[in-house]
Each structure stands twice: as structure tokens, then as C-alpha cells.
C-alpha atoms as one frame of an Amber mdcrd trajectory, in Angstrom:
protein
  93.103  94.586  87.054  90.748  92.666  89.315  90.151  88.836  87.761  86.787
  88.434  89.343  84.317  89.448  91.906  86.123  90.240  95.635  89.582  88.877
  94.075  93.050  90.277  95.265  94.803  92.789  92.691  97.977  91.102  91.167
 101.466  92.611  92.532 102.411  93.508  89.100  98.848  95.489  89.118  98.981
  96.830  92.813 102.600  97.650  92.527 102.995  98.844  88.844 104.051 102.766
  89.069 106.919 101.220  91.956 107.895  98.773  89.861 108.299 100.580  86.503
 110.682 103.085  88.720 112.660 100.298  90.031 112.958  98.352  86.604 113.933
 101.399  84.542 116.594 102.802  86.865 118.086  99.040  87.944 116.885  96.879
  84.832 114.053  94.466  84.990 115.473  91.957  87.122 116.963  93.766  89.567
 114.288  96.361  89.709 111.572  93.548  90.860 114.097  92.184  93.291 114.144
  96.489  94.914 110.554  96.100  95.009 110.305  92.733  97.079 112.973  93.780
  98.943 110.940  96.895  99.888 107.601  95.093 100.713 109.855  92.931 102.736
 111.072  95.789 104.548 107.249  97.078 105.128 106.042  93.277 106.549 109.713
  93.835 108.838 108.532  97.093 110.087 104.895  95.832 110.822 105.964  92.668
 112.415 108.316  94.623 114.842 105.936  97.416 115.568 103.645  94.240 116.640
 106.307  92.365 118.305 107.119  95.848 120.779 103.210  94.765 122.122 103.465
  91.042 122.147 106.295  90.572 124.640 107.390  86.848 125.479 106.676  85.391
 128.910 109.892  83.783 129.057 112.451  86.587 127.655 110.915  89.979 128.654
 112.040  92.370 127.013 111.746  90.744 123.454 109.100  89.973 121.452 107.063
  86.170 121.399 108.907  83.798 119.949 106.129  83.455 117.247 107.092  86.951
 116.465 111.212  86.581 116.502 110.461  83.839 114.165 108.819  85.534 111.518
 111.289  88.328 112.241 114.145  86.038 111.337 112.634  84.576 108.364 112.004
  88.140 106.545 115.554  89.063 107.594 117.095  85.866 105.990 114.785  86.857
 102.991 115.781  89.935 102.363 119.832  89.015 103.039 119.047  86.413 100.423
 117.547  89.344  97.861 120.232  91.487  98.483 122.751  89.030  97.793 121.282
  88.192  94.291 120.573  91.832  93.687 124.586  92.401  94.154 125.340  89.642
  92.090 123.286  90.492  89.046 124.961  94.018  89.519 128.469  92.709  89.043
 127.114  90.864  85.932 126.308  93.350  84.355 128.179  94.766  81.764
């Protein structure tokens, strides 16, 4: 559902029929976590596929450091997800 005129659809709107998957097989919590976790994964796979063309002056061979920065920032997201995904999995009962 759009809120107004040129406005961006909500994540729980864009991202409903992934999300209802994720929550009914994992449990609501964990089943939004999946889905970040998995647009994560999409921005990681972007940002490399960019960084392959954007090479760094100083460290051929690897991408700008612009690029290994936002690279390293997903990563540590997504470790971060996946720890509190595992956690709410051993709390569960």
C-alpha cells in the first residue's frame, strides 16, 4: 500500500508473500530476521558485482576502498543477524 503520491512501498508491503513464508516456517521473529538477512545478502551481491568494476588505485586487484567498506559493514550486519537468529532458536522451546 502506497501512502501518497510517488511514495516508496513499505517492506512489510513490498516484501509480504517472503515474509509470511519466513514467519510461518521460523516464527515471527526469526522469520523477519531470514528476510533482512536475505535483502542483506542481495545489497552483498550487488555491491560486489560493482566492486569487480571499481578497482582501487592503490590495491589492484580489489575493489575501492569505498566499496570494501560497505562490503564490510553488510558482512558485520548480517554476522550480527545470524547470531540473534541462532540465539532466538535455542530459546525456543
Amino acid at each position: 500500500m502506497r501512502c501518497g503520491y510517488n511514495q516508496p512501498m513499505s517492506v512489510m508491503d513490498e516484501k509480504r508473500a517472503e515474509l509470511e513464508q519466513y514467519e510461518f516456517m521460523m516464527g515471527k521473529s526469526r522469520g523477519r530476521l531470514a528476510v533482512a538477512l536475505d535483502s542483506l545478502t542481495d545489497a552483498l551481491t550487488m555491491v560486489g558485482q560493482h566492486g569487480v568494476y571499481c578497482q582501487s588505485a592503490r590495491q589492484p586487484g580489489k575493489p575501492a576502498m569505498d566499496i570494501q567498506i560497505v562490503i564490510k559493514g553488510i558482512t558485520d550486519a548480517k554476522e550480527l543477524i545470524t547470531s540473534v537468529m541462532e540465539e532466538l532458536r535455542q530459546q525456543k522451546p
